[in-house]
C-alpha positions in Angstrom: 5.0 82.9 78.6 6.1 86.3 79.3 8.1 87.1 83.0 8.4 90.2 84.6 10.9 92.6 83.9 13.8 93.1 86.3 13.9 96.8 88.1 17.3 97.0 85.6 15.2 96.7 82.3 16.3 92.9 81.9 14.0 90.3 81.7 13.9 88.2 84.7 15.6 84.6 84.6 12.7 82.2 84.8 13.0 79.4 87.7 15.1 77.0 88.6 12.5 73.9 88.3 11.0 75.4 85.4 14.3 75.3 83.5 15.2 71.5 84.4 11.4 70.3 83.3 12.0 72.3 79.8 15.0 70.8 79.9 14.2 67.2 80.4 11.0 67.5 78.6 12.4 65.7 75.3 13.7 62.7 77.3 10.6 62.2 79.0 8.7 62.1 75.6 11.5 59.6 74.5 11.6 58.1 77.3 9.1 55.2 76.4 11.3 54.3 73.1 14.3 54.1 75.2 13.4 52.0 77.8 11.5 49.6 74.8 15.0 49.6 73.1 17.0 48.9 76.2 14.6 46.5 77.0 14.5 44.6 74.2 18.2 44.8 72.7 20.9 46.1 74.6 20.2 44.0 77.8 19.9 40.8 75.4 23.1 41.9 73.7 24.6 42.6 77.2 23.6 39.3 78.3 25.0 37.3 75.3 28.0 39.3 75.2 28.9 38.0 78.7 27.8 34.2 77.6 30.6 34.5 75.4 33.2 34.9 78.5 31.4 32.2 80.8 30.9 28.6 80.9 26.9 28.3 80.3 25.4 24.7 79.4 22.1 24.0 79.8 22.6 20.5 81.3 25.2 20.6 83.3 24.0 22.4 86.6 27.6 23.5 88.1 28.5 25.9 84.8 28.1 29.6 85.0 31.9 30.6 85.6 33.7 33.1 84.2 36.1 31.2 82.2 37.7 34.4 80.3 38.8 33.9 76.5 38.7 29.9 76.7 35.9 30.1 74.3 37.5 31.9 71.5 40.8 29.6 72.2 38.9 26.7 71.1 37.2 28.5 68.3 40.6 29.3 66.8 41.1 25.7 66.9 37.5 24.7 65.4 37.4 23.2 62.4 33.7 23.5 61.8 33.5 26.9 62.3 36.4 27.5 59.3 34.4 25.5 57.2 31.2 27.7 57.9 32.8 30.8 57.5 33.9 29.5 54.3 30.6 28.1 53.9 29.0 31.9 54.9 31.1 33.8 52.1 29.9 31.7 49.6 26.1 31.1 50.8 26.3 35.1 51.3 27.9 36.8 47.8 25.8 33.6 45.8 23.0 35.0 47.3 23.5 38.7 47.7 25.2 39.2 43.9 22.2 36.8 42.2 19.6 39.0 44.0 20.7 42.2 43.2 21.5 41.1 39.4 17.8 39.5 39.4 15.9 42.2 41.2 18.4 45.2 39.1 16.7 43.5 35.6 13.2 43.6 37.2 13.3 46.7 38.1 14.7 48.1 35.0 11.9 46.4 33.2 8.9 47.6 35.8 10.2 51.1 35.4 8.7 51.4 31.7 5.4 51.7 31.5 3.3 49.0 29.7 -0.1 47.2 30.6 -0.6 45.5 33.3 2.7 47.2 35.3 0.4 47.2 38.9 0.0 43.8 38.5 3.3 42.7 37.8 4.9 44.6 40.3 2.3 42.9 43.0 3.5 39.6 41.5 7.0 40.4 42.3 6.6 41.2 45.4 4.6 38.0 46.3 7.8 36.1 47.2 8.8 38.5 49.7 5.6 38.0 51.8 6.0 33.9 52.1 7.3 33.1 55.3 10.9 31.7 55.1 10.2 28.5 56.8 7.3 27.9 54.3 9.7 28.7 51.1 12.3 26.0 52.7 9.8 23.7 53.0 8.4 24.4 49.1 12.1 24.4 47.8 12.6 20.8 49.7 9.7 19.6 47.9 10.8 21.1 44.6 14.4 19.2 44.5 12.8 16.3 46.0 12.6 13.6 42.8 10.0 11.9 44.4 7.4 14.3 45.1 9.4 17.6 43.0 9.8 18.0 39.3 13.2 20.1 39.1 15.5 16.9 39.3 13.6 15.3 36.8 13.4 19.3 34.8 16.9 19.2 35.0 17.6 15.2 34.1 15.4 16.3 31.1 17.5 18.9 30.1 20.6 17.1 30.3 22.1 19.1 33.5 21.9 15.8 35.7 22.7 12.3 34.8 19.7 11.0 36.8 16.8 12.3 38.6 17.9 12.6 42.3 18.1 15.3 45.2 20.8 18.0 44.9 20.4 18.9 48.6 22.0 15.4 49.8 24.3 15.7 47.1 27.8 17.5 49.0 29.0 19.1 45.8 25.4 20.7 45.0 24.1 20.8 48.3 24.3 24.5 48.9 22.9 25.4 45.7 19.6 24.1 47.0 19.5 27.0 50.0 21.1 29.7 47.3 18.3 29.2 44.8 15.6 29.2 47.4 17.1 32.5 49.0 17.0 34.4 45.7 13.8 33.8 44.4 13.0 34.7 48.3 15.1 37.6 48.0 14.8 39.3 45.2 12.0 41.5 45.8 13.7 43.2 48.3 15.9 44.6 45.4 13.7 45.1 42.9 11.3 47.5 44.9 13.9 49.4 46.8 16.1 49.5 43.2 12.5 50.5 41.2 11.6 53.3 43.3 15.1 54.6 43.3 14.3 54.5 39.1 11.4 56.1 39.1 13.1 59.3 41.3 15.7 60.0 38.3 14.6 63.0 36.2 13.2 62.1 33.0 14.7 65.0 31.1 18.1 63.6 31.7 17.4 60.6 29.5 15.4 62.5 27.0 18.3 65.1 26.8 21.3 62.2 26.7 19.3 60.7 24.3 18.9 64.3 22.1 22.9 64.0 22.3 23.0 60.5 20.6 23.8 58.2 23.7 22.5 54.4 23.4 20.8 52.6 26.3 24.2 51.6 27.4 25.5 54.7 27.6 22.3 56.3 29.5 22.8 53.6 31.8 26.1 53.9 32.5 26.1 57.6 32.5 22.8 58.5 34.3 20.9 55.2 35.9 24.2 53.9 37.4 25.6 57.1 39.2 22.2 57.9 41.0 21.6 54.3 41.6 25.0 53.7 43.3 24.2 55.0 46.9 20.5 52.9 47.0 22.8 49.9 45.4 25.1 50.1 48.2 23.4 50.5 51.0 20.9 48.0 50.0 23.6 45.6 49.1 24.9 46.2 52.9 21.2 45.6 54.4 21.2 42.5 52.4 24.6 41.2 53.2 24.3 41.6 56.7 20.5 40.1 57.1 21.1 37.2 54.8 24.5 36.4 56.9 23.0 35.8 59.7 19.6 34.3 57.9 20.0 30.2 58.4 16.0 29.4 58.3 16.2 28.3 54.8 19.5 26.2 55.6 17.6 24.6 58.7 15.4 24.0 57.0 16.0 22.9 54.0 19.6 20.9 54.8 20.1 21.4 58.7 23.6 22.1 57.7 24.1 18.8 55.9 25.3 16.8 54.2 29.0 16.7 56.3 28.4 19.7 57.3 28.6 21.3 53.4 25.9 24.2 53.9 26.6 24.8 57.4 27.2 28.6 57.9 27.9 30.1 60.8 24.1 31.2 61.6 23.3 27.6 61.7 26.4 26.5 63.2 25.5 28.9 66.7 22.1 27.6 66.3 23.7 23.8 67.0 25.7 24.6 69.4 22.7 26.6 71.4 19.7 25.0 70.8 21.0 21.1 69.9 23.8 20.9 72.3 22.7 23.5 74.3 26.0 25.2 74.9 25.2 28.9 75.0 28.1 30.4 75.8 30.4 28.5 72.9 27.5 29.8 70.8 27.9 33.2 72.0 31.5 33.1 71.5 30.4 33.0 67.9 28.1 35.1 67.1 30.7 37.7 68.6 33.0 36.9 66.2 30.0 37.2 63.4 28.9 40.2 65.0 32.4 41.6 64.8 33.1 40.9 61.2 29.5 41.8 60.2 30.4 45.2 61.8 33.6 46.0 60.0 32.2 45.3 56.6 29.1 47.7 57.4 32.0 50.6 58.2 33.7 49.6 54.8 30.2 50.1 53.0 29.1 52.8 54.7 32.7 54.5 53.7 31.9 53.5 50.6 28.4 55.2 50.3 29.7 58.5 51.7 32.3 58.7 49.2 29.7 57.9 46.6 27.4 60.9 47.7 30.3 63.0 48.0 31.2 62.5 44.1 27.5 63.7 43.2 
């Protein structure tokens, strides 16, 4: 829109009101979004932040106060929460290392070409569209001896002595959760890892291989490098979702037996929703949010310095 010219040749400043709407006009268009996300997550997060420095149980009518750090006092002196932090790093880099390992030799065998690749790849993904509570409740069924063949697959095989149930079994227990999360969880990898393949340049292989490097040296030297910032950032997604993923331990264990698969995702969902102390709970998942937050800084240090090196 053109304005008039001042009687000094310089074009005339437009108006005040006109100037604040052009100004404000790309909050207003966000303005929807924003409100959404407040709505939805910061005022939630607000809220249980504060539930984490007051005294909130659902059956006892006279809590509400603000009791300060009394919480995280008593959750330096918990017991059960040590052992399902402990529980966490194990039920998290079991999971997380097995999936990527799984979905990395998937993918690298999707990415040639052969007959049938469409349907294979639809396959593989087929996992990753069952509902979690449905795979827990499969996976029960599968290490159940009465109803399951794996304990009798694995009696058969000479891996067990008898037929029985690994997940009431406290040394095997959380291998029942771990093997159900992978074969959940490897898709994720293997589609985010193939179409990371298929973006390297062809010529590189064909001109590596003109120079006499092996399939081990092509992948070291050219799949590895350009799969290394896809590999960690996917790694952290992963990490971070599966740490605070306890549907399949619910599930499948409810944290048992003596508490030996009880992470800490579980363990906030027993002290909210079974002994309905929600601001004990929230006192934990601060401390999960805060730990979950410095390893995403450490990985996403670790990715920049990655793409810097390319």
């Amino acid at each position: 829109m053109a304005y008039a010219a001042r009687h000094d040749g310089l074009p005339a400043r437009r108006p005040l009101m006109k100037r604040i709407a052009d100004g404000a006009a790309p909050y207003l268009y966000s303005a929807p979004a924003l409100i959404l996300i407040v709505t939805v997550m910061l005022v939630p997060l607000a809220l249980g932040v504060s539930y984490a420095f007051r005294d909130i149980q659902l059956l006892n009518p006279f809590s509400g106060a603000f009791i300060g750090l009394d919480h995280f006092r008593a959750l330096s002196q918990d017991q059960a929460f040590y052992r399902a932090l402990r529980n966490t790093l194990w039920w998290t880099g079991a999971s997380v290392f097995l999936q990527f390992l799984l979905g990395l030799i998937l993918a690298l065998l999707l990415d040639k070409p052969f007959y049938g690749r469409g349907l294979a790849q639809a396959l593989v993904f087929l996992p990753w569209a069952v509902p979690s509570f449905l795979a827990g409740l499969n996976w029960s069924w599968l290490f159940n001896p009465v109803v399951g063949p794996l304990p009798h697959w694995f009696y058969a095989l000479g891996i067990m002595s008898e037929p029985s149930n690994i997940l009431s079994d406290p040394q095997l227990a959380m291998w029942g959760p771990i093997i159900a999360n992978v074969w959940w969880g490897i898709p994720f990898f293997a589609i985010t890892l193939l179409a990371a393949l298929q973006a390297i340049p062809r010529d590189l292989y064909e001109a590596a291989s003109i120079d006499g490097a092996g399939p081990v040296q092509r992948f070291l030297s050219i799949t590895l490098p350009f799969l290394a910032p896809t590999i960690a950032i996917t790694i952290l997604l992963r990490t971070v979702w599966i740490s605070n993923f306890a549907d399949l331990i619910i599930v499948m264990t409810n944290g048992g037996p003596a508490d030996r698969t009880q992470i800490v995702a579980s363990y906030i969902f027993t002290q909210a929703f079974k002994r309905l102390d929600f601001g004990y709970a929230s006192a934990i998942a601060l401390v999960l949010l805060a730990l979950l937050l410095a390893y995403s800084m450490l990985i996403v240090i670790l990715r920049q310095w990655l793409l810097s090196k390319d």
